[in-house]
Steps between C-alpha positions, in 0.01 A plus 500: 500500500277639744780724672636600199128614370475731778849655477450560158108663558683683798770624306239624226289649792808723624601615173131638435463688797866636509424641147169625591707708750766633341213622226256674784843688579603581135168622453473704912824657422388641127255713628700565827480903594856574654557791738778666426755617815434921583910552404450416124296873502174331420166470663308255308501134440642334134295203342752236407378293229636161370561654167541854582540742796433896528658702745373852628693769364552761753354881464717718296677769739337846439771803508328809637673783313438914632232650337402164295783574299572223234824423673707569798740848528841401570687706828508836512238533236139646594165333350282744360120446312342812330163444367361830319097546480294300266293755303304739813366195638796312690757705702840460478772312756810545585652204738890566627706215642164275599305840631218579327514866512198663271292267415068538380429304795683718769307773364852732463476521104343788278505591145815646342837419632558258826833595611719249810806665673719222597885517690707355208720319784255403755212413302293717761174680351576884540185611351226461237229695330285503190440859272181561298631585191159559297361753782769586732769733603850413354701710710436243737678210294751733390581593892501091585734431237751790622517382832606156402820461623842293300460161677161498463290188255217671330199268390217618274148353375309706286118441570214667256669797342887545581548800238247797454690701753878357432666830414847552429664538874329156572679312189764637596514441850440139370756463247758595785383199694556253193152546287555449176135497389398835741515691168213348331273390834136640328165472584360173634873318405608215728786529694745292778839627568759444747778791547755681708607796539819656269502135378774536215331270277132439371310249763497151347137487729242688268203348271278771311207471273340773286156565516422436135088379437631307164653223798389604852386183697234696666264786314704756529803416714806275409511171728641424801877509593697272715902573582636254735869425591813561715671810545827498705529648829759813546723450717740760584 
């Protein structure tokens, strides 16, 4: 009886610690942090809980467009961002295929009308210039806009007061290169355009705003306009 009395406490002895074991485990592994392997993409380490588990998700991809353009230009197409002036406070900017051309902060802008000469095929910046049209001497827009040459983008950003000098030769000149809103640019309007020149249709790149004090944004000047998008390269 003896024997048997010990086998049995034994037996009772073994089961106790072997389940105390398997618990200390259970409860090791619940709380376990688990380094993933560097090829699933991810740096840090998952909890894995008895009940539940969370896994890292990874950092969504960021797609860096030209110009911070909402999305990508297919091939062949060129990214273009026009801002125009905000009031006479904030210059204008005109950015061209990820080049920031006129901008407040390279100091290039003025009030009136920003004008960018690019190569329609190359994308290559052939010239740029801004024209006081409050103060200053037309002839000398009217001259730029003559020697603009078919092949030629033309991008515009009004800044301040586009209009008090506009005369007849300049809407004109403007209409031939796809304006459709040249004819009523006035004083202290807001304006962003995109032509070319002899373009046989209106430009599908213009936004304009009248300066009207019932709505302007600002005292005394219409707000802000942005023209963005994708105009297709000429190839010949």
């Amino acid at each position: 009886m003896r024997v048997s009395g010990l086998l049995r406490m034994g037996a009772v002895i073994f089961v106790l610690i072997t389940s105390w074991v398997f618990v200390w485990s259970y409860l090791s592994f619940s709380t376990k942090t688990v380094h993933l392997p560097r090829w699933l993409g991810v740096g840090t380490p998952a909890i894995v809980g008895c009940c539940h588990h969370t896994w890292p998700l990874p950092s969504p991809e960021v797609v860096k467009t030209k110009c911070n353009l909402s999305k990508p230009c297919p091939d062949n197409f060129f990214a273009f961002k026009i801002c125009s002036g905000a009031a006479n406070v904030v210059g204008p900017s005109i950015c061209f295929e990820d080049h920031m051309i006129m901008s407040p902060v390279k100091n290039n802008v003025g009030r009136g009308l920003n004008i960018v000469l690019v190569n329609g095929t190359t994308g290559v910046v052939l010239k740029q210039d801004h024209f006081d049209m409050y103060s200053g001497d037309a002839e000398l827009l009217v001259k730029f806009l003559k020697e603009i040459q078919e092949g030629m983008l033309v991008l515009v950003a009004s800044y301040d007061d586009p209009g008090t000098k506009m005369n007849e030769e300049i809407r004109k000149l403007f209409s031939k290169l796809g304006s459709s809103h040249a004819n009523q640019l006035g004083f202290r309007d807001s304006w962003v355009f995109l032509g070319a020149k002899d373009i046989k249709n209106q430009s599908p790149f213009e936004q304009f705003l009248k300066n009207n004090p019932d709505v302007n944004k600002y005292e005394g000047w219409p707000e802000l306009l942005e023209l963005e998008g994708c105009v297709p390269r000429k190839v010949f």
